[in-house]
Residue frames as a rotation matrix with the C-alpha (Angstrom) as fourth column:
UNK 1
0.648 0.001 -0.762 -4.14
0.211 0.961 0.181 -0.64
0.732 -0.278 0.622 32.95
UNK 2
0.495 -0.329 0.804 -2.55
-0.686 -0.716 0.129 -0.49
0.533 -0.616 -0.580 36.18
UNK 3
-0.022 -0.877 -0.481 1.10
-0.012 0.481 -0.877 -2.45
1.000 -0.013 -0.021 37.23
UNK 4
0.910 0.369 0.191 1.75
-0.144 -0.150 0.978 -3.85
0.389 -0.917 -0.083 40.55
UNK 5
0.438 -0.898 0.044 4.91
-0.603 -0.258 0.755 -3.92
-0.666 -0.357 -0.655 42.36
UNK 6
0.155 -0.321 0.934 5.59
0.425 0.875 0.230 -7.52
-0.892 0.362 0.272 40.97
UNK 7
0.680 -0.247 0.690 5.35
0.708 -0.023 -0.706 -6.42
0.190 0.969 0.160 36.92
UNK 8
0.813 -0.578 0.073 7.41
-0.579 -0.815 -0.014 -3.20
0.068 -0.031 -0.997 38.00
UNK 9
0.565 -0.784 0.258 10.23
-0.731 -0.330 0.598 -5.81
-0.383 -0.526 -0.759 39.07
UNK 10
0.527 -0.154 0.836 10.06
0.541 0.819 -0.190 -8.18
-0.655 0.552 0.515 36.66
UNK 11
-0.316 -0.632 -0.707 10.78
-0.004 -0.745 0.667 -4.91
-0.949 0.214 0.233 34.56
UNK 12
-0.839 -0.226 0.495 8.42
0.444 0.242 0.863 -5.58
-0.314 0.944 -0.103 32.00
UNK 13
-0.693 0.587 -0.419 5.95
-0.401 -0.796 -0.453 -4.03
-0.600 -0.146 0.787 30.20
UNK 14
-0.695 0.540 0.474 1.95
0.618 0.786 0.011 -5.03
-0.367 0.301 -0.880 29.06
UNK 15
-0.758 0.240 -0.607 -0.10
-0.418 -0.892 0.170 -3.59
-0.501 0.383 0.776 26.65
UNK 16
-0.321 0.274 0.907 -2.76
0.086 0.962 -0.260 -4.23
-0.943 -0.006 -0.332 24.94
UNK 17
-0.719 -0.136 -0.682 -3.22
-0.531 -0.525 0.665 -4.49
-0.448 0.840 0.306 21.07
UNK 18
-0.787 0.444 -0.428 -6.03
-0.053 0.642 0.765 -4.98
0.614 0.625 -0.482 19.65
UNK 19
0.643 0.618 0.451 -8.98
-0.583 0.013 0.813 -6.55
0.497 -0.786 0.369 21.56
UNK 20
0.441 -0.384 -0.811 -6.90
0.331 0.910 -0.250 -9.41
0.834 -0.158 0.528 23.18
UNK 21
0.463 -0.522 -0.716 -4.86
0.859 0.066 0.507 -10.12
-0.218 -0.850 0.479 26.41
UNK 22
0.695 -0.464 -0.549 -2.15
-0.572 -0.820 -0.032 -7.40
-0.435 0.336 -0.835 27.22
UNK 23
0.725 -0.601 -0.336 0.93
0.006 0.493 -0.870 -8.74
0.689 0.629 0.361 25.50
UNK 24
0.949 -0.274 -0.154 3.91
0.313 0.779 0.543 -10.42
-0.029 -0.564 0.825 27.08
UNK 25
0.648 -0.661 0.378 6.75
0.759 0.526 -0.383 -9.55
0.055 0.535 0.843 25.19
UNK 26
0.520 -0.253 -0.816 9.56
0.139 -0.917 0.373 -7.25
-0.843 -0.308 -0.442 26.61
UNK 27
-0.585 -0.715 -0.382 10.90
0.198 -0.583 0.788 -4.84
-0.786 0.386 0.483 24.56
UNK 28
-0.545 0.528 0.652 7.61
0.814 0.147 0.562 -4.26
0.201 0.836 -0.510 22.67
UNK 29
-0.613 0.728 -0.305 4.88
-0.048 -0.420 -0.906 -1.91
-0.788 -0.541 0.293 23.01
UNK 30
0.252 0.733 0.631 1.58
0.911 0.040 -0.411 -1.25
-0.326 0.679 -0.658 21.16
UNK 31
-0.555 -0.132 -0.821 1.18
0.214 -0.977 0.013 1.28
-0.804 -0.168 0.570 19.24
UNK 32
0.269 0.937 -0.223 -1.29
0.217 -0.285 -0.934 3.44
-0.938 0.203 -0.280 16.75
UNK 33
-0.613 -0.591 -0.525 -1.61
-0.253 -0.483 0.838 4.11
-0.749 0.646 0.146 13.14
UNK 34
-0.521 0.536 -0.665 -3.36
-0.829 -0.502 0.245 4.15
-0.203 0.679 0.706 10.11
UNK 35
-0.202 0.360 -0.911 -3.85
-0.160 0.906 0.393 0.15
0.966 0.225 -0.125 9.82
UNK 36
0.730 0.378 -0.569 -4.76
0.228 0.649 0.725 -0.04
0.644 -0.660 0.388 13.39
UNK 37
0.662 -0.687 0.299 -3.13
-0.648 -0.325 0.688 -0.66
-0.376 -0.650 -0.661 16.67
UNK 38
0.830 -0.133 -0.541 0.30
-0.094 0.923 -0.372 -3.03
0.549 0.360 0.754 16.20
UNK 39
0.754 -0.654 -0.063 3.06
0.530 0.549 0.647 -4.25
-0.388 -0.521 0.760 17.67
UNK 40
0.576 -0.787 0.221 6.66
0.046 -0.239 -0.970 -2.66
0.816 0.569 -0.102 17.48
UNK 41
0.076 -0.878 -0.473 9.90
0.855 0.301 -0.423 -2.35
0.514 -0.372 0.773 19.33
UNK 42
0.616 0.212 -0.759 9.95
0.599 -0.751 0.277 0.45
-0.512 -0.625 -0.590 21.88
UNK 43
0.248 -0.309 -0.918 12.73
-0.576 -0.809 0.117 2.45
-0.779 0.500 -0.379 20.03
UNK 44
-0.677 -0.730 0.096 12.11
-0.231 0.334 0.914 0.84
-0.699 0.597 -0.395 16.59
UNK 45
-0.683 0.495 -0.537 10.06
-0.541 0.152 0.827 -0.98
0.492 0.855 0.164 13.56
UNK 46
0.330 0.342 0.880 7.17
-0.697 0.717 -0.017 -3.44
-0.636 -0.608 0.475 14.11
UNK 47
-0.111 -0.506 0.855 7.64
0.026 0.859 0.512 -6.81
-0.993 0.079 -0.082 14.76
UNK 48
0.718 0.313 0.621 6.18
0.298 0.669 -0.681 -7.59
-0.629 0.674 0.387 11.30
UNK 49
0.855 -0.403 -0.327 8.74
-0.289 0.154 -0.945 -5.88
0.431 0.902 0.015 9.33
UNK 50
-0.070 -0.897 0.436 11.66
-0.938 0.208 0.276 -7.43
-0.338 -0.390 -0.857 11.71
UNK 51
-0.099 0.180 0.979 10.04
-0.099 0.977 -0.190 -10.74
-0.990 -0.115 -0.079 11.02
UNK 52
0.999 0.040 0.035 9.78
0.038 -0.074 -0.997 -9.84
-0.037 0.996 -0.075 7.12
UNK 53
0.760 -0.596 -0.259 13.37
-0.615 -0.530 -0.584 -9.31
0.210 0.603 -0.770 7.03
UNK 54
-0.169 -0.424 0.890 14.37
-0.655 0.723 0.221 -12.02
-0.737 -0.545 -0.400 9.35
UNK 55
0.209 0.421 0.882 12.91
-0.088 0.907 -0.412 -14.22
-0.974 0.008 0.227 6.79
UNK 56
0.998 -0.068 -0.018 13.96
-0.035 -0.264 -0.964 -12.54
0.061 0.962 -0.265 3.80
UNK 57
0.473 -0.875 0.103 17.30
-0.812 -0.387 0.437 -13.32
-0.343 -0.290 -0.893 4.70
UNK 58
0.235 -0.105 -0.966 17.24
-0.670 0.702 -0.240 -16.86
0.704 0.704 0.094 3.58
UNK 59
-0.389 -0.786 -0.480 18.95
-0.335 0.607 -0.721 -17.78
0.858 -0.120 -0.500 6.28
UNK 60
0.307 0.624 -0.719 18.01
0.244 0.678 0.693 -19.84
0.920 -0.388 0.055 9.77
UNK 61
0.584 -0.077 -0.808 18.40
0.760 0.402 0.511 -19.31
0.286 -0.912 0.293 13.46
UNK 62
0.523 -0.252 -0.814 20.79
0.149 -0.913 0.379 -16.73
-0.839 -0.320 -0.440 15.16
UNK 63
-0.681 -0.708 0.188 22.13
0.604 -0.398 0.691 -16.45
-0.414 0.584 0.698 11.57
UNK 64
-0.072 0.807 0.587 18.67
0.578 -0.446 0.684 -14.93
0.813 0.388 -0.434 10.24
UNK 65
0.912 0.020 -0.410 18.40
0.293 -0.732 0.615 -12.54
-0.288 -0.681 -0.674 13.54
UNK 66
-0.183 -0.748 -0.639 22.21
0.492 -0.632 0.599 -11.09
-0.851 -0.205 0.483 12.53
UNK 67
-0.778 -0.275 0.565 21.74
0.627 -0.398 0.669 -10.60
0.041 0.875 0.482 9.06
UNK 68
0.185 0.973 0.139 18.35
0.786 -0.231 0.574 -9.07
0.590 0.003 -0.807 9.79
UNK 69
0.578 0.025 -0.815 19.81
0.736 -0.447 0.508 -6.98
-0.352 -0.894 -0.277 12.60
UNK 70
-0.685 -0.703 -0.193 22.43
0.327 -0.533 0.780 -5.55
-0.651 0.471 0.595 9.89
UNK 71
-0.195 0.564 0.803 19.91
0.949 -0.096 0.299 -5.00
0.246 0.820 -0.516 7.44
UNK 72
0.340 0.756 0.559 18.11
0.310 -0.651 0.692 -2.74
0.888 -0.062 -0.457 9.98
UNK 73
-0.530 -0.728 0.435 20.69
-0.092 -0.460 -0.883 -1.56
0.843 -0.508 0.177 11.85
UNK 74
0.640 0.414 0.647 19.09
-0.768 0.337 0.544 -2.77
0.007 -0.845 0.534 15.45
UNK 75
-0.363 -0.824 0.435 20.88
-0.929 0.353 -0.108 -5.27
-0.065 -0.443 -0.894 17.65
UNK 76
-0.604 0.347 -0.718 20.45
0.116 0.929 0.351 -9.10
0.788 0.129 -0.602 17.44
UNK 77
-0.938 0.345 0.016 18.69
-0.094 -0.210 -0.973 -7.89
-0.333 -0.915 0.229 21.29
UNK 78
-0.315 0.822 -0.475 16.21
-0.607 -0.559 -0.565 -6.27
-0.730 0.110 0.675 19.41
UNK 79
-0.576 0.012 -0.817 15.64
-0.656 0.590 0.471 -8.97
0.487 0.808 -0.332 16.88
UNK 80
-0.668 0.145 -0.730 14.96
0.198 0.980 0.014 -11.21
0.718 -0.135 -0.683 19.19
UNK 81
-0.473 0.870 -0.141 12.01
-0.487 -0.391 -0.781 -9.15
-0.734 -0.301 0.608 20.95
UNK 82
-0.243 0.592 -0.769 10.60
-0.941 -0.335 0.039 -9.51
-0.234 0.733 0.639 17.78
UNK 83
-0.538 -0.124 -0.833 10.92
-0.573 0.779 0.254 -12.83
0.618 0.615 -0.491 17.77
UNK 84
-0.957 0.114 -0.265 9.55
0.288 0.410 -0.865 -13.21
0.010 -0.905 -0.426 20.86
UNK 85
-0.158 0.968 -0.194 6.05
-0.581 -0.250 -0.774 -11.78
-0.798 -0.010 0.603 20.07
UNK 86
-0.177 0.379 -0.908 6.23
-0.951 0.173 0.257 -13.27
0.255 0.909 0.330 17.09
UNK 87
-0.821 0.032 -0.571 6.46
0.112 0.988 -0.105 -16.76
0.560 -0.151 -0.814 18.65
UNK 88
-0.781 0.567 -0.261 3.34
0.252 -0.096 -0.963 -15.46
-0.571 -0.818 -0.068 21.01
UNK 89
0.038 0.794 -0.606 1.38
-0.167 -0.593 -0.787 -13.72
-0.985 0.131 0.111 18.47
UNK 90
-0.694 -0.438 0.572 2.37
0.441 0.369 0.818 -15.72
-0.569 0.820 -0.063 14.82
UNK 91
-0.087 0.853 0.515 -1.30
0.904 0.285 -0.320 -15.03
-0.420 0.437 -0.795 13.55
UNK 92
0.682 0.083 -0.727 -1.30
0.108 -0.994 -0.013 -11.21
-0.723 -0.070 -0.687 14.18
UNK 93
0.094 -0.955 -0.282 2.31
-0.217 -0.296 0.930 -10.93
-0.972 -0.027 -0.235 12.58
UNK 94
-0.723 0.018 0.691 1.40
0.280 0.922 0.269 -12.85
-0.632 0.388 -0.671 9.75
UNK 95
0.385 0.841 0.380 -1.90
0.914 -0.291 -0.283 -11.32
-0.127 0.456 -0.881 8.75
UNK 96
0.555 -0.393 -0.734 0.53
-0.354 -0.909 0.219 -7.79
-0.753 0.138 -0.643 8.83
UNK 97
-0.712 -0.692 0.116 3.25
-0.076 0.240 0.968 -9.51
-0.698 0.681 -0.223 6.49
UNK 98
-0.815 -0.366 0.449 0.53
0.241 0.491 0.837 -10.10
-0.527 0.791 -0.312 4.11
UNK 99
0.788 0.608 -0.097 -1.34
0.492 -0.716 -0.495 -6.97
-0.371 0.342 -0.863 3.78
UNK 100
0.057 -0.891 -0.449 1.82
-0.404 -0.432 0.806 -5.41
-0.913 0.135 -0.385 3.34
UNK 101
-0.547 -0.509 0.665 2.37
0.294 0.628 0.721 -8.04
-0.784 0.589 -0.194 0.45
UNK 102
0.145 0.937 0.318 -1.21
0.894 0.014 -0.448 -7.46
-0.424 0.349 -0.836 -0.79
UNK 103
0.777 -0.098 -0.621 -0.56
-0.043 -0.994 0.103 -3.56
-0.628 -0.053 -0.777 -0.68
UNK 104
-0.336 -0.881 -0.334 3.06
-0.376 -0.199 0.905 -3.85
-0.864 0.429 -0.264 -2.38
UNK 105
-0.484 -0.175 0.857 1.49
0.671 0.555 0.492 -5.93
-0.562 0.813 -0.151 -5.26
UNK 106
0.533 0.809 0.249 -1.50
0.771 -0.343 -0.536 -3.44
-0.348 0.477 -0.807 -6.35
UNK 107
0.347 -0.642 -0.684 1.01
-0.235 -0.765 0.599 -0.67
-0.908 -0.047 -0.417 -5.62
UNK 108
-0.515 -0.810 0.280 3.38
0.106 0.264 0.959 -2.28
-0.850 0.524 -0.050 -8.58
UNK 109
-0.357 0.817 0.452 -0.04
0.790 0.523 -0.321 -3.20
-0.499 0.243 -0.832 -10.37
UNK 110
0.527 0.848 0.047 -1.05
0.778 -0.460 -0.427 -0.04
-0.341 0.262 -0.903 -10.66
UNK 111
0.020 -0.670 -0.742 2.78
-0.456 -0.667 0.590 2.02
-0.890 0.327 -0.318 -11.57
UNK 112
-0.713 -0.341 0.613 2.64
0.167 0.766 0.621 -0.85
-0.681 0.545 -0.489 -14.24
UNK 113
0.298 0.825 0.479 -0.68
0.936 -0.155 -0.316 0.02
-0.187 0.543 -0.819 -15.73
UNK 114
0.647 -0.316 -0.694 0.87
-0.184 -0.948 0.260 3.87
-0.740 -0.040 -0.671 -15.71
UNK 115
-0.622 -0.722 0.302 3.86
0.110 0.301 0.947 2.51
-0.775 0.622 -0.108 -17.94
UNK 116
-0.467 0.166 0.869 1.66
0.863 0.301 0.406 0.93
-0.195 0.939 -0.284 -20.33
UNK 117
0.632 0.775 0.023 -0.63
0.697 -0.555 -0.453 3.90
-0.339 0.302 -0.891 -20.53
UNK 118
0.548 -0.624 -0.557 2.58
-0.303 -0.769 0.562 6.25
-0.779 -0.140 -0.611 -21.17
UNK 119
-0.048 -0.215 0.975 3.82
0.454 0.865 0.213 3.81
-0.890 0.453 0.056 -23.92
């Protein structure tokens, strides 16, 4: 894809993930990997686990973006990238938070069947 002056001085940057538009959201980029392309922070996690952790915090607004940013050492900056695709791209972000879940239960599922079989 190829930037014209204008995106160069806005200073942002578009990719595209997936089939879809390029994405909007500075301080993101796409990137590859075994589940596909996804979303992540240029030096960092993707959104989805910023937005898992934002939410696992309990807590609401720029308190859920600090405690999240301590969790995962990253600045409240960088939080709030993540929040910012996520508020563009909820579905995508979403359907990652809960393969992950999906994955983390069998995962348990199946160390749990190991136990009993070791019993």
């Amino acid at each position: 894809m190829q930037h014209g002056p204008a995106d160069l001085l806005r200073g942002r940057r578009y990719e595209v993930v997936g089939d879809r538009e390029p994405l909007r959201a500075p301080g993101t980029v796409g990137r590859d990997g075994p589940a596909g392309r996804r979303a992540g922070l240029a030096a960092g996690p993707d959104v989805w686990e910023i937005i898992s952790a934002v939410r696992s915090s309990g807590l609401e607004g720029e308190s859920a973006v600090a405690a999240a940013a301590d969790w995962m050492a990253l600045t409240t900056a960088q939080v709030r990238f993540a929040v910012g695709y996520y508020a563009e791209y909820p579905d995508e972000i979403d359907e990652r938070i809960r393969l992950n879940i999906e994955e983390a239960d069998a995962g348990e599922e199946r160390w749990r069947r190991e136990q009993n079989a070791l019993a």
